[in-house]
N, C-alpha and C positions, 0 to 999 in steps of 0.2 A: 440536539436532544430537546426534545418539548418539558416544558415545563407540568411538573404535574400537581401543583400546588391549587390551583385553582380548575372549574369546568371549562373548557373552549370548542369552538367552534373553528373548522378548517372545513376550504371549498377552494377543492384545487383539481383538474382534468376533469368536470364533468362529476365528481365524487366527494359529496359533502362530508363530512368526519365529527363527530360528536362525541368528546370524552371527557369524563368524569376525574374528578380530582382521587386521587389513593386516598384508603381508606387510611386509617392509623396504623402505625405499626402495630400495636396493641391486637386491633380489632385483626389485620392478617398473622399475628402468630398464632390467633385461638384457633382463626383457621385452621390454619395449616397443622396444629397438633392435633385436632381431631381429624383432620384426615386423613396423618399419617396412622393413629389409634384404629381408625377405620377398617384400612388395610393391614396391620400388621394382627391385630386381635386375633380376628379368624388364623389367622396363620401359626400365631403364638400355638390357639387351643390345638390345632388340630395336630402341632408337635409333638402338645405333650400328652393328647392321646393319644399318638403312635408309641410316646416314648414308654409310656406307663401298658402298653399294649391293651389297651381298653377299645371300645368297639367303635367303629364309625357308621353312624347308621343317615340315614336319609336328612333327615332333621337339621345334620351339621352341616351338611351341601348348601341347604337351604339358607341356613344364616348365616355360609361363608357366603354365598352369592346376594343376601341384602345386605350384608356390612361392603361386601366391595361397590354395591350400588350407593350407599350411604357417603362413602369414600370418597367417589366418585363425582354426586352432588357437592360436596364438600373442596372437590379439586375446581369444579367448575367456580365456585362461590371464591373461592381465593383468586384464582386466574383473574376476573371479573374484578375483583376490586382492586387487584396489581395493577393490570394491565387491560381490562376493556374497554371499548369504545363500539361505536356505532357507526353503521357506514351505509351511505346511500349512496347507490349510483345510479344517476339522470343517463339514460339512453333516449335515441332518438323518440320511440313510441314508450317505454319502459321506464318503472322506477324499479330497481331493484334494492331490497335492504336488508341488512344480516348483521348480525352479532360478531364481534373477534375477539375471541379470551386468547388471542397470541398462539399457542398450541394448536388451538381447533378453531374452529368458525360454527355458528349456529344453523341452523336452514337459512334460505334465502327465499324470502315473503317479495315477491313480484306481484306492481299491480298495471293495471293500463293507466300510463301519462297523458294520455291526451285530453280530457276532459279532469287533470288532476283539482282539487281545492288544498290550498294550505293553509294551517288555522294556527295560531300559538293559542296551546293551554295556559292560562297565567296562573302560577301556584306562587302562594307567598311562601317566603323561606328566612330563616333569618340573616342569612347574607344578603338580604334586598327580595326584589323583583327577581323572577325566573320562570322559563316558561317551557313547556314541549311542545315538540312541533310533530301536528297531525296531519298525514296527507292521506285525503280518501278520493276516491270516484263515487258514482253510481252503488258501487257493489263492495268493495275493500276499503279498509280501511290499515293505515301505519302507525304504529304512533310510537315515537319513541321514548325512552326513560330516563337519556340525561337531562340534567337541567340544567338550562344555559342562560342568561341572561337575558330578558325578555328583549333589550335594544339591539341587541346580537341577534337575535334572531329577525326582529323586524329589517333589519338594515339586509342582515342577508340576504329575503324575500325581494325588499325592493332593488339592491344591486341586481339580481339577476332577474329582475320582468317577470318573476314567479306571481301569478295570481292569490293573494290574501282575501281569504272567506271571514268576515266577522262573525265572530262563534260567541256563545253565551259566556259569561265570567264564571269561570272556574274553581273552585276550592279544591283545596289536597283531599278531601272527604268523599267530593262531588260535586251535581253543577247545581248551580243557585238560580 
């Protein structure tokens, strides 16, 4: 079992892994009660105008189907700070990389590896130094949104002969 106190970095078959420390319990129960409020509201109303034999007209369809979207956002937002991480997988020509909230998986954003550049973004944070890591070509660009410890990541690049692009210094705002 990984510990999930802290962010880390895992590079094991070819498939880098980046994840994020849990959020507070605090900040996933608000979650998770608005999400369930989400879903169950619409369902509460539409009870008790069946039960009160009152009308169901268009209107309610509508705002039962954006509170289950609402809900929904909401499922994703808890999934992600339980359980998300980031995952990239190095193919022979291919970078492939996607989202896993555990449940479901994000799309998968492929770009061409062979002419790849990798660059750490360095964002100050107050647990220290931390950085993301950007891989672009020619035409795409990645970039992910853990943040990992700027030496974590350089070390990573260098263990594996990955080419490092010196990029302009970064702020959490934007670039300086």
């Amino acid at each position: 079992m990984i510990d999930r106190k802290a962010n880390y970095l895992d590079f094991l078959n070819s498939t880098l892994t980046l994840q994020s420390k849990k959020a507070s319990l605090f900040a996933r129960t608000v979650l998770l009660v608005l999400m369930v409020l989400s879903f169950l509201l619409p369902l509460v109303v539409m009870t008790l105008l069946s039960l009160f034999e009152l009308e169901l007209n268009f209107g309610h369809f509508i705002l039962f189907i954006i509170f289950c979207l609402i809900g929904f956002y909401f499922l994703r937002l808890y999934l992600w700070n339980s359980y998300g991480k980031e995952i990239i997988e190095f193919e022979k020509e291919r970078i492939i990389y996607f989202a896993d909230y555990k449940l479901f998986k994000d799309s998968r954003k492929s770009i061409n590896g062979i002419n790849a550049k990798f660059e750490i973004k360095e964002i100050d944070s107050n647990t220290g130094k931390m950085g993301l890591l950007i891989i672009s070509n020619e035409s795409e660009v990645i970039e992910t949104v853990t943040k990992v410890k700027l030496q974590e990541l350089a070390d990573f690049l260098k263990k594996n002969n990955l080419p490092i692009t010196p990029c302009k210094f970064y702020l959490a705002s934007g670039t300086v």
